[in-house]
C-alpha positions in Angstrom: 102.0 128.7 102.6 98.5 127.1 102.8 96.3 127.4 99.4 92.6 126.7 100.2 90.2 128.1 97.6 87.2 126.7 99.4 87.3 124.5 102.8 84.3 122.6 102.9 84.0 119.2 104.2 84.3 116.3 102.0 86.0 113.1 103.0 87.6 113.2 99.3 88.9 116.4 99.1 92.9 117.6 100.0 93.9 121.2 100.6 97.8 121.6 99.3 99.6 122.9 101.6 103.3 124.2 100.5 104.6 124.6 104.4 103.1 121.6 105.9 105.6 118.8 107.2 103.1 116.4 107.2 100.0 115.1 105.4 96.7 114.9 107.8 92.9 113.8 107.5 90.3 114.1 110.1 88.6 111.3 108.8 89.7 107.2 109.3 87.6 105.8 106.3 90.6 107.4 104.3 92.9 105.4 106.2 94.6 102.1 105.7 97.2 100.0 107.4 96.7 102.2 110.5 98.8 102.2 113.2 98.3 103.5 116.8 101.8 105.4 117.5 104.4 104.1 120.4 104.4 107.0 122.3 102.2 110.2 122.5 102.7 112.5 119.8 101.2 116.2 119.0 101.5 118.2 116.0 101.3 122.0 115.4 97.8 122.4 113.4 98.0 125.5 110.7 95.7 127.5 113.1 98.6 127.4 115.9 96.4 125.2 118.3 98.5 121.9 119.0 96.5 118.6 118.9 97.2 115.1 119.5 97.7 112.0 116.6 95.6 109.3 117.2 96.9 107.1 114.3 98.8 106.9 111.0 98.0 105.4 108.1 98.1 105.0 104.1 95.8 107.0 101.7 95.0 105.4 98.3 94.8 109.2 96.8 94.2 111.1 93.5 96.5 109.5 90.4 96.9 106.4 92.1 99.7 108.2 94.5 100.0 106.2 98.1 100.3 108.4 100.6 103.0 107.3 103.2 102.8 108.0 107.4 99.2 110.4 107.0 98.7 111.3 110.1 95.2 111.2 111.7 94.2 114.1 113.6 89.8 113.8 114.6 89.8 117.9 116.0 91.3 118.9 112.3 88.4 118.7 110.3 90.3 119.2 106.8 92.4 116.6 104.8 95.8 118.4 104.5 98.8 116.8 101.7 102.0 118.0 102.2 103.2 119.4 98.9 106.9 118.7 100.0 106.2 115.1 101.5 104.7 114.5 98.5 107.1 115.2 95.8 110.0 113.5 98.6 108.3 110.2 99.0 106.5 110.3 95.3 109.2 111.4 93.7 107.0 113.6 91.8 107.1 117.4 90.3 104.4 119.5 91.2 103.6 122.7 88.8 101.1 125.3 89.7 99.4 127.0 87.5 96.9 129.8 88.1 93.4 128.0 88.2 95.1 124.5 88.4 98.4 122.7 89.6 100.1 119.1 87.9 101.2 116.1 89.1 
């Protein structure tokens, strides 16, 4: 399950996704420690389209969270965390709420 209340583009903003494997951004300035992968790899984008990764990286997020092996994806034009990566490699809870969500 994807929740997206409004998509606009902004280099800061994350769309929580509940379904996705992966976190992604479109957009290297979020990046650091980025790494060019050994071998060609594709991932499934939440439209269905498939679309190469062209790196992987760190994100200095929200909260002070690091977020691990963020994959960078230039044709996805969204940054995307992985609510389930998240709370595995965080070791975090996350509780939604109507209007809001905690970390």
């Amino acid at each position: 399950m994807t929740l997206c209340s409004h998509a606009a583009v902004n280099k800061s903003e994350w769309i929580l996704d509940l379904g996705a494997t992966d976190h992604m951004t479109y957009n290297t300035e979020n990046l650091s420690d980025i790494k060019v992968p050994h071998e060609k790899s594709t991932i499934v984008l939440p439209n269905g389209n498939s679309s190469e990764i062209s790196s992987i990286g760190k994100v200095k997020s929200f909260a002070e969270i690091e977020l691990q092996d963020v994959l960078y994806v230039p044709v996805f034009k969204y940054n995307l965390l992985s609510i389930p990566k998240l709370a595995r490699d965080s070791n975090c809870v996350v509780i939604f709420h109507p209007k809001f969500c905690v970390l």
